[in-house]
C-alpha positions in Angstrom: 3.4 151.0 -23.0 6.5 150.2 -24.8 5.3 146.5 -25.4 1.8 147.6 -26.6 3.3 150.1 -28.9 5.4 147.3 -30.6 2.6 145.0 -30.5 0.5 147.4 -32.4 3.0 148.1 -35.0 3.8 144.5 -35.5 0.4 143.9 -36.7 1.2 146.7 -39.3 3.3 143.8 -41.4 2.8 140.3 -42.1 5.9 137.5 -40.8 8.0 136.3 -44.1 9.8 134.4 -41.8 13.6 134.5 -40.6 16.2 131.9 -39.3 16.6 131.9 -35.5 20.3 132.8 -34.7 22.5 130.9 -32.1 21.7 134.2 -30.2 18.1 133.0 -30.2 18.6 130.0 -29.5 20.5 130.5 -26.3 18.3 133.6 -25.1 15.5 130.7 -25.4 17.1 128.4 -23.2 17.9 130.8 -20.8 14.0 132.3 -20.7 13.1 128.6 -20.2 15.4 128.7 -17.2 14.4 132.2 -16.0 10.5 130.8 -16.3 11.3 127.7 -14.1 13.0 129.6 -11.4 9.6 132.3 -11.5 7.4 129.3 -11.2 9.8 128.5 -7.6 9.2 131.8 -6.8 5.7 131.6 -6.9 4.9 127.9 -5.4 7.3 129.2 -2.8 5.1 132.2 -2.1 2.0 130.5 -2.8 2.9 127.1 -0.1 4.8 128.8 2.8 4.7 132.5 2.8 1.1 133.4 2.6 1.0 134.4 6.0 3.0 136.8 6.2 0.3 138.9 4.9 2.7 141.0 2.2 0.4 141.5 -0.8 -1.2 144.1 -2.1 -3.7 144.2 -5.0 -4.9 147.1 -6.8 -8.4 147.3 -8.7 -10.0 150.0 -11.0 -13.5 150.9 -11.3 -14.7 153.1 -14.1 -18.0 154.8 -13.3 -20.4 153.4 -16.3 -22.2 157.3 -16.6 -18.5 159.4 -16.3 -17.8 159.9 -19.9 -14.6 158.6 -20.3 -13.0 156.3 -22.8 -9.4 155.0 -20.2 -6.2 155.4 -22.8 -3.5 154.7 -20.4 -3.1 154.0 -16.8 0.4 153.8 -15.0 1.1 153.0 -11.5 3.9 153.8 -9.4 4.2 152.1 -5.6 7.1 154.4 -3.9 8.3 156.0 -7.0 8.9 152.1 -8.6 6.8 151.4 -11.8 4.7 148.4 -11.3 1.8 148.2 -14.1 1.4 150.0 -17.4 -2.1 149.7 -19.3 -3.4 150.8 -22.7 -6.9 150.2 -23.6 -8.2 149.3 -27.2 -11.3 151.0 -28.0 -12.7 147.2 -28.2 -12.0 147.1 -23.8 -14.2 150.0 -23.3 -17.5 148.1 -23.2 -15.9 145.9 -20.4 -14.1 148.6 -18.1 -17.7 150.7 -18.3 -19.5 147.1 -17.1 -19.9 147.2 -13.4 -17.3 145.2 -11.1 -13.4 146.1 -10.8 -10.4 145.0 -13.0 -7.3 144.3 -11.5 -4.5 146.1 -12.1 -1.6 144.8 -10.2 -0.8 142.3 -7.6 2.7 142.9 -5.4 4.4 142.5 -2.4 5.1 145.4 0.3 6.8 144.9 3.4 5.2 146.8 6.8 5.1 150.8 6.8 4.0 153.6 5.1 3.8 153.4 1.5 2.3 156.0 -2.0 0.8 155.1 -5.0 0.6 157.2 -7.4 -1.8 156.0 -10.8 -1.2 158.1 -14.1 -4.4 158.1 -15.9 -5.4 159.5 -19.8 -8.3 159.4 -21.3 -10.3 161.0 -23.7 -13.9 162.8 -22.1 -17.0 162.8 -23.6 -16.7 166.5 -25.1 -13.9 165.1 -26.9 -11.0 166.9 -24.8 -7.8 164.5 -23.9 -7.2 164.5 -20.4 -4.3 163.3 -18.3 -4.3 163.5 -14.4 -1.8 162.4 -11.5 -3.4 161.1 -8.1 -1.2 160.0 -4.6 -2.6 158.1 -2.6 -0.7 157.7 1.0 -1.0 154.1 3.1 -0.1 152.2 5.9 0.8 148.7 4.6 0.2 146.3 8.1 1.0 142.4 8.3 -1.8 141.6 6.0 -3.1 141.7 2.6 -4.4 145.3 1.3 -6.4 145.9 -1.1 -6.9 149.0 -2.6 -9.3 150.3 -5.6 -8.7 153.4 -7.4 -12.0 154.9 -8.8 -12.2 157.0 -11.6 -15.2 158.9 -12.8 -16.4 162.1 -14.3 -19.3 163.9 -14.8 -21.2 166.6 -17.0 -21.3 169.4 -17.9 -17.5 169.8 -17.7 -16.2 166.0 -17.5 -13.4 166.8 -15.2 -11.8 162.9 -13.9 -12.1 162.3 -10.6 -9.3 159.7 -9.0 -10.4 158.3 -5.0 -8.8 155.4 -3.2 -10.6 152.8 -1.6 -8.2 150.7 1.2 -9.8 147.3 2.3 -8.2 144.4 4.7 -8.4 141.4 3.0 -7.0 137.6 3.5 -3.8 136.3 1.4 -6.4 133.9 -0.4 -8.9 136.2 -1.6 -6.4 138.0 -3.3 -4.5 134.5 -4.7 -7.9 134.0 -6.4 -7.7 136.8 -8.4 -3.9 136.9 -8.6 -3.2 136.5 -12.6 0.1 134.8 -11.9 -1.5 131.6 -9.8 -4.9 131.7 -11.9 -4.0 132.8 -15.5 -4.6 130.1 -18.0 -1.6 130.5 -20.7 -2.7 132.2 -24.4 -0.9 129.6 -25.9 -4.2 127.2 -24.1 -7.0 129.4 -25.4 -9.1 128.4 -28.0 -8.7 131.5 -30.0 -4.6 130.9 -29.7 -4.8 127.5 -30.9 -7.0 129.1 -33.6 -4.2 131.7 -34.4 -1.5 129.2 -34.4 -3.5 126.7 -36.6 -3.4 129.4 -39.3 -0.4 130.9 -38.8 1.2 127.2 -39.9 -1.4 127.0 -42.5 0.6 130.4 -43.9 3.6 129.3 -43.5 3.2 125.7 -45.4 2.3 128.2 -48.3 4.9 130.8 -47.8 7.3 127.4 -48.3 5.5 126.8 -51.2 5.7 130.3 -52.8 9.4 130.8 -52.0 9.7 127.6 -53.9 8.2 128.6 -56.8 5.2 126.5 -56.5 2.5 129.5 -56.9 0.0 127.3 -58.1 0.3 124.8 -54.7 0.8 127.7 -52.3 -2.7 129.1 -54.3 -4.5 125.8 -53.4 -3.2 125.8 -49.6 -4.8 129.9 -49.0 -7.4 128.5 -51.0 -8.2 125.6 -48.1 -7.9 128.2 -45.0 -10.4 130.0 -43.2 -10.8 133.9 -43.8 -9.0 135.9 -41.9 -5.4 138.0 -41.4 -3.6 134.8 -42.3 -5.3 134.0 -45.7 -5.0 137.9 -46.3 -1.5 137.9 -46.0 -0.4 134.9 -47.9 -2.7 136.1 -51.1 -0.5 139.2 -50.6 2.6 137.8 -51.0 0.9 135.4 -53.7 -0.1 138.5 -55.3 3.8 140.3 -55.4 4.9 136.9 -57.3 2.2 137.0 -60.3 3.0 140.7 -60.7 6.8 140.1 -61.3 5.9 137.1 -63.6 3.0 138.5 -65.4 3.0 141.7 -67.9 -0.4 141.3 -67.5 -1.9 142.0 -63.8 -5.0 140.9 -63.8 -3.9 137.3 -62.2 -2.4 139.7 -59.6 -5.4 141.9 -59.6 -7.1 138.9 -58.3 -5.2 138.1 -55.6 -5.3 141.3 -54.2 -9.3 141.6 -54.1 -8.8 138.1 -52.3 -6.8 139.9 -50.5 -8.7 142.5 -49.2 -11.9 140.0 -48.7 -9.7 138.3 -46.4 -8.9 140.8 -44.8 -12.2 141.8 -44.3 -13.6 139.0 -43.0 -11.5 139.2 -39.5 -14.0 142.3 -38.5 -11.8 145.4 -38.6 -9.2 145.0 -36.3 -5.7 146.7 -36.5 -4.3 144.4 -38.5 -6.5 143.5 -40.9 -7.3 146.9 -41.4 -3.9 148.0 -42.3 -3.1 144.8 -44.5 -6.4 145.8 -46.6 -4.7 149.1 -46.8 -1.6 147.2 -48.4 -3.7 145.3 -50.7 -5.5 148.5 -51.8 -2.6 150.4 -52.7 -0.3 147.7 -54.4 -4.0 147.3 -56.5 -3.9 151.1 -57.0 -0.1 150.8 -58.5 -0.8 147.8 -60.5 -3.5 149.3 -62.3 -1.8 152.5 -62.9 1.4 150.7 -64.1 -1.3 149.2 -67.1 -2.4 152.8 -68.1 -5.7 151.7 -66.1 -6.0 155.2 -64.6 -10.1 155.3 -63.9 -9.3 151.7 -61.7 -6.1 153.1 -59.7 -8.2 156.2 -58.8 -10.8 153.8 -57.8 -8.3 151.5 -55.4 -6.1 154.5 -54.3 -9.3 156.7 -53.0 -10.2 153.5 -50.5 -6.8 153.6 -48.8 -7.6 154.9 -45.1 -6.4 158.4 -44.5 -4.3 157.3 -41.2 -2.1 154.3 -42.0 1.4 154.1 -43.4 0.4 153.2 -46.8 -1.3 156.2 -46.3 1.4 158.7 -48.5 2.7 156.3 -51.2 -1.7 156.0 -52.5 -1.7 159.9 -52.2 1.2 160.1 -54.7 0.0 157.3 -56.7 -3.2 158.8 -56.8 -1.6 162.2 -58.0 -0.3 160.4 -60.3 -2.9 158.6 -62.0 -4.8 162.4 -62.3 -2.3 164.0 -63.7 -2.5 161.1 -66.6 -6.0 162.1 -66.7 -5.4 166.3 -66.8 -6.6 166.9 -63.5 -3.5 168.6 -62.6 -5.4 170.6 -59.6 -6.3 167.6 -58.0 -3.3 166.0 -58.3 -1.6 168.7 -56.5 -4.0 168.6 -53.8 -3.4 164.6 -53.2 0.4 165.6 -53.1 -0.1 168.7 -50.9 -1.6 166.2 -48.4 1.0 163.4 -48.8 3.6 166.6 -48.2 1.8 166.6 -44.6 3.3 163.1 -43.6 6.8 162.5 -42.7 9.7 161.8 -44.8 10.7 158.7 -43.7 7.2 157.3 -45.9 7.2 155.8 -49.5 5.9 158.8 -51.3 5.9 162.0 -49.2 9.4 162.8 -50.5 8.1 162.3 -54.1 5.5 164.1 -53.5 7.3 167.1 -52.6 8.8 166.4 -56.3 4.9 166.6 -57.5 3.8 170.1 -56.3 6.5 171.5 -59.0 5.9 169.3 -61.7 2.1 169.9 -61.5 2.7 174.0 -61.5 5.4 173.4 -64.1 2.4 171.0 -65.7 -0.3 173.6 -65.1 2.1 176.9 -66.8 2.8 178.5 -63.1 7.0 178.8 -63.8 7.4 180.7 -60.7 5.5 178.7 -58.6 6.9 175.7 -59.3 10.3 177.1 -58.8 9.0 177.7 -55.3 8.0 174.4 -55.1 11.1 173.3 -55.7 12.8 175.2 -53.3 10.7 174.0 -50.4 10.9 170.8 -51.0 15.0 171.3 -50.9 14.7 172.9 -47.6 12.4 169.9 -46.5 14.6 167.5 -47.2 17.9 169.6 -45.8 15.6 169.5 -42.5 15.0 165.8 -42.7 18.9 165.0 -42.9 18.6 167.2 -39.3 16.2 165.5 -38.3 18.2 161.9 -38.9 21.8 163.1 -38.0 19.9 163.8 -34.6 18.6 160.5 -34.6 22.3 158.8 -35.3 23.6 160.7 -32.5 20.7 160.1 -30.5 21.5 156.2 -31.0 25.1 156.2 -30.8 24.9 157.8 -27.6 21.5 155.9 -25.9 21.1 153.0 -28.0 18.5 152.1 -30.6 15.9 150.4 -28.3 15.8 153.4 -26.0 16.1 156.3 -28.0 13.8 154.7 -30.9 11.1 152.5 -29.3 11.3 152.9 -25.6 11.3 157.0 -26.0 7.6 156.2 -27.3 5.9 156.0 -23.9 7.4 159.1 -22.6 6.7 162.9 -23.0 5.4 162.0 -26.2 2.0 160.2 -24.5 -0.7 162.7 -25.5 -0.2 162.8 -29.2 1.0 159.1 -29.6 -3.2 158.5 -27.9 -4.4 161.7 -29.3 -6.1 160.4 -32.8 -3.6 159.5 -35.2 -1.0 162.6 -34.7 1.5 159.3 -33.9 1.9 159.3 -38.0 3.2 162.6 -37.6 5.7 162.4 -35.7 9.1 161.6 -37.4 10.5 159.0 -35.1 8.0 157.0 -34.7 7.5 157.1 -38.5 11.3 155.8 -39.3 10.6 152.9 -36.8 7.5 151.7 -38.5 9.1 152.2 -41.6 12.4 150.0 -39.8 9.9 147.2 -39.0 9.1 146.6 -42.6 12.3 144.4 -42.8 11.6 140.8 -41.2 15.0 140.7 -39.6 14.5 144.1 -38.4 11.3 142.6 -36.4 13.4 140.0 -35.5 16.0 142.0 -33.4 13.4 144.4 -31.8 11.3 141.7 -30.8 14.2 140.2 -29.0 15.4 142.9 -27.0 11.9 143.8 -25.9 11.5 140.2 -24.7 14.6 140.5 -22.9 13.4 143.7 -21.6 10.5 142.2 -20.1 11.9 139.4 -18.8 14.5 141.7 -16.9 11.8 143.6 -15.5 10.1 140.3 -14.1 13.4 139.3 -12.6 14.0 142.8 -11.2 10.4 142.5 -9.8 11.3 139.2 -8.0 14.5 140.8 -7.0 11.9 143.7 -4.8 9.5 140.7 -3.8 12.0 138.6 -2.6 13.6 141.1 -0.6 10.1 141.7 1.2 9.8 138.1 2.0 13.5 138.0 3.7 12.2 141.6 5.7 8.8 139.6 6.6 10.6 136.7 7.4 12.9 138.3 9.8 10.2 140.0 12.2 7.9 136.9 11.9 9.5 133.7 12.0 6.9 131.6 14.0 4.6 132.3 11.1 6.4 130.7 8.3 8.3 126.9 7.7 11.6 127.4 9.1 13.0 126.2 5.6 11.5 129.3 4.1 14.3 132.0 4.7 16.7 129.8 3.6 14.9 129.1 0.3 14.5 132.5 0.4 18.2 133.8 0.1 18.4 130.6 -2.2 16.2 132.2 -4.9 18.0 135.5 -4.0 21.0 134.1 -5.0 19.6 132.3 -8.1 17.7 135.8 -9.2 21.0 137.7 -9.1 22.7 135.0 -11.4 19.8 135.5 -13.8 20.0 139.1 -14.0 23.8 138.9 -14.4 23.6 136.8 -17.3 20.8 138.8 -18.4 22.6 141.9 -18.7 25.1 140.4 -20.8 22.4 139.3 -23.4 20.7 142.4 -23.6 23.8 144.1 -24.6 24.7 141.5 -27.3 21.3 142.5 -28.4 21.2 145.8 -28.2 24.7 146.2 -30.0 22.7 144.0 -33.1 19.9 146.5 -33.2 22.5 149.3 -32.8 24.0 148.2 -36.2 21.1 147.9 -38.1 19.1 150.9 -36.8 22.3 153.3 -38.0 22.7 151.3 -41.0 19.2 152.0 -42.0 18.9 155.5 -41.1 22.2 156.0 -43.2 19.9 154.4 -46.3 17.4 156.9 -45.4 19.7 160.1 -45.1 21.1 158.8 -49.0 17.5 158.5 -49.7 17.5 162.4 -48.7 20.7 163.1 -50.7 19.1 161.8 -53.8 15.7 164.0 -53.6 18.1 166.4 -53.1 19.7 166.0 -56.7 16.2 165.0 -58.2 15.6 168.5 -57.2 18.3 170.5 -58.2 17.9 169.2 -61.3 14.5 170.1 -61.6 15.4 173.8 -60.9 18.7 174.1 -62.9 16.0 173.2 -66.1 13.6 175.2 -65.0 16.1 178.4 -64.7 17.7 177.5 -68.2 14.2 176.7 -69.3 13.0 180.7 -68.3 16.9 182.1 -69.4 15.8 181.1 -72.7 12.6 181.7 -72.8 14.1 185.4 -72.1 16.3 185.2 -74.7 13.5 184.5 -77.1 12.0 187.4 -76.2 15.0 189.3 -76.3 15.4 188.7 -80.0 11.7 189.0 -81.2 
């Protein structure tokens, strides 16, 4: 789940591009190397030890009529993690279509064996469900198969988990095996696609940073639609509004922009980057004293994306210019709802007593004032936690990993993920390019060290198979066996060392961010005070005037 969580908020922001490191460099090499001794692995397993019969496949079949729309789906063989699934809403049409989708494909050695699958979904009625099933088998010298069905039905749409065990032969389950079959993304037509564009952007970021907005203009202006194109008139758009007094040229590139951005069919991505465009649009407009057009722009941002606060306080903004101090406290009162760690929310807090201060309500606004110093005492809780929390597990764990653990139902339920603090901070920490950069490394380096740990179990299967049937197998193969076991070792040795170097990188800049954010909290703080030292003086002499009349 961890890598689908990053993957998901990666599409949040576009790449502005940063230098490799040496660092990079030589954890490149060295995946190179790790991929060349996994394809030995393989050719070894797929040339001499099929007959040893040690693989196991597992296979889901959703029942078309149950109800359900799959979020998740772990497995665990003996207590060991071996395959972690989310589903896009996009996959449901395919896992209701009849037939079974494969889940995992493994080694066992001979004995008795449990797998346990951990399933959520969300049922027809609406409800969020999460079950646990065990299954108990007897792994024997050949390939197993095994399907896990899951179904429910009405009125009540309780899931329903069975097993299914079937014998099979080592070469039906090498034609489904992903590993021997799967054709690269990098060799799809929809990759090439990506990567065609991608490098389209990227001649006219080179442009842009340049200072060549006219060329960079001409090169978005040659691509196809899509996220690409969205992104670069974006970052096209940034540059005419820090030249221009006027905005309209940036104006324009910003409904580009969002027809861009459009025209890739709603995905994630897209969606979020139109969301950008939207609200920069929304600020631009209100920065010109064009308060009817920022409404207009702000009111289109989605209701469940991180730009999400910063257009609720805008849009406050923009009707309090008009009068409409009620409504301007209700776009803040609903910014207030997100956390701290947004553009906005903390400003917003600000709002609520500057509209009742606006609106004639002194005591209210006092209030409002008051809570929003306690909310922002809380948040510098809520972050000294979070330092400590890193100091003492890392950054990685304690601020990306953490994500697929007890927090599962409201990270699937909806978007209740926006509300929850931690998660916010690290969206908000992947805004930075080279903050990207250095979680993006160690979660490659964290799935390349659970490949080589899986190779580490495999090939210790192979050694056990090997041992108690040796007249079905070459005679070179335990020796190439123990060869590779020594090799894997080596690997993860060397492996550990760069996912420390790593993590020590992300360490740094993790704590050095959330210090920016506690100042961040410090300052409200003194925005605040402010507000209600002239508020108090404000009413002391307003009784004073009294006083003397």
């Amino acid at each position: 789940m961890t890598d689908a969580f990053i993957s998901l908020v990666a599409v949040l922001f576009f790449c502005n591009g940063t230098a490799a490191s040496a660092l990079d460099d030589d954890i490149a090499e060295f995946t190179e190397d790790a991929g060349r001794h996994s394809a030995n692995i393989q050719a070894l397993e797929r040339n001499q030890l099929q007959p040893l019969g040690t693989r196991l496949a597992v296979f889901l079949t959703l029942d078309p009529g149950g109800g359900l729309n799959l979020n998740s789906l772990d497995l665990l063989v003996d207590g060991r993690p071996v395959a972690s699934k989310l589903y896009a809403l996009d996959e449901q049409s395919a896992l209701n279509a009849d037939g079974a989708h494969q889940l995992y494909v493994g080694h066992l050695a001979k004995g008795d064996h449990e797998l346990e699958a951990v399933v959520t979904a969300r049922s027809a009625d609406g409800d969020f469900v999460r079950r646990e099933a065990t299954h108990l088998f007897n792994k024997r010298s050949r390939a197993l198969a095994l399907r896990l069905n899951l179904s429910a039905s009405t009125p009540d749409f309780e899931p329903r988990v069975s097993f299914v065990e079937k014998q099979i032969s080592e070469e039906e389950i090498a034609l489904s095996d992903l590993d021997v079959n799967h054709t690269p993304d990098h060799e799809s037509p929809f990759s090439h696609a990506e990567a065609h564009r991608e490098a389209w952007f990227e001649l006219a970021e080179s442009h842009r940073r340049a200072g060549r907005l006219q060329k960079a203009g001409e090169v978005l202006a040659a691509m196809p639609e899509g996220y690409w194109s969205a992104a670069g008139y974006l970052n096209l758009a940034s540059d005419f509004a820090r030249e221009d007094l006027d905005p309209s040229r940036a104006l324009v590139a910003l409904r580009v922009a969002m027809a861009m951005a459009k025209a890739e069919g709603g995905n994630e991505r897209s969606r979020h980057l139109h969301d950008q465009a939207l609200l920069r649009a929304g600020y631009l407009a209100y920065r010109n004293g064009e308060f009817e057009k920022a409404i207009g722009f702000l009111e289109s941002v989605s209701l469940d994306s991180p730009s999400t606060p910063q257009a609720l306080y805008f849009h406050g903004l923009a009707l309090t210019e008009r009068g409409n101090h009620r409504s301007a406290m209700q776009s803040w009162h609903r910014a207030r709802k997100f956390p701290l760690a947004y553009p906005g929310v903390a400003e917003a807090w600000i709002g609520m007593g500057r509209g009742y201060d606006l609106a004639g309500y002194l005591g209210q606004a006092g209030e409002a004032y008051l809570a929003a110093n306690a909310a922002y005492e809380s948040e510098r809780v809520v972050l000294r936690s979070l330092r400590e929390q890193v100091r003492n597990e890392g950054a990685y764990d304690s601020l990306v990993a953490d994500a697929k653990a007890s927090d599962l139902e409201w990270f699937l339920a909806d978007s209740r993920s926006m509300q929850q603090p931690r998660l916010a901070y690290l969206v908000e920490f992947l805004k930075q390019p080279a903050a990207q950069q250095v979680v993006g490394r160690v979660a490659a380096l964290a799935a390349l060290e659970k490949r080589l740990t899986t190779h580490s179990h495999d090939l210790e299967v192979f050694a056990s198979a090997l041992e108690s049937a040796s007249d079905s197998a070459p005679e070179s193969a335990a020796s190439k066996v123990a060869q590779l076991q020594r090799s894997n070792d080596r690997f993860l040795k060397r492996l550990a060392d760069f996912r420390n170097t790593a993590e020590n990188e992300l360490d740094k800049q993790v704590l050095a961010f959330l210090d920016h954010q506690d100042q961040r909290m410090v300052f409200a703080l003194n925005k605040t005070e402010q507000q209600i030292a002239h508020l108090y003086e404000y009413l002391a002499l307003e009784s004073l005037g009294g006083r003397g009349q």
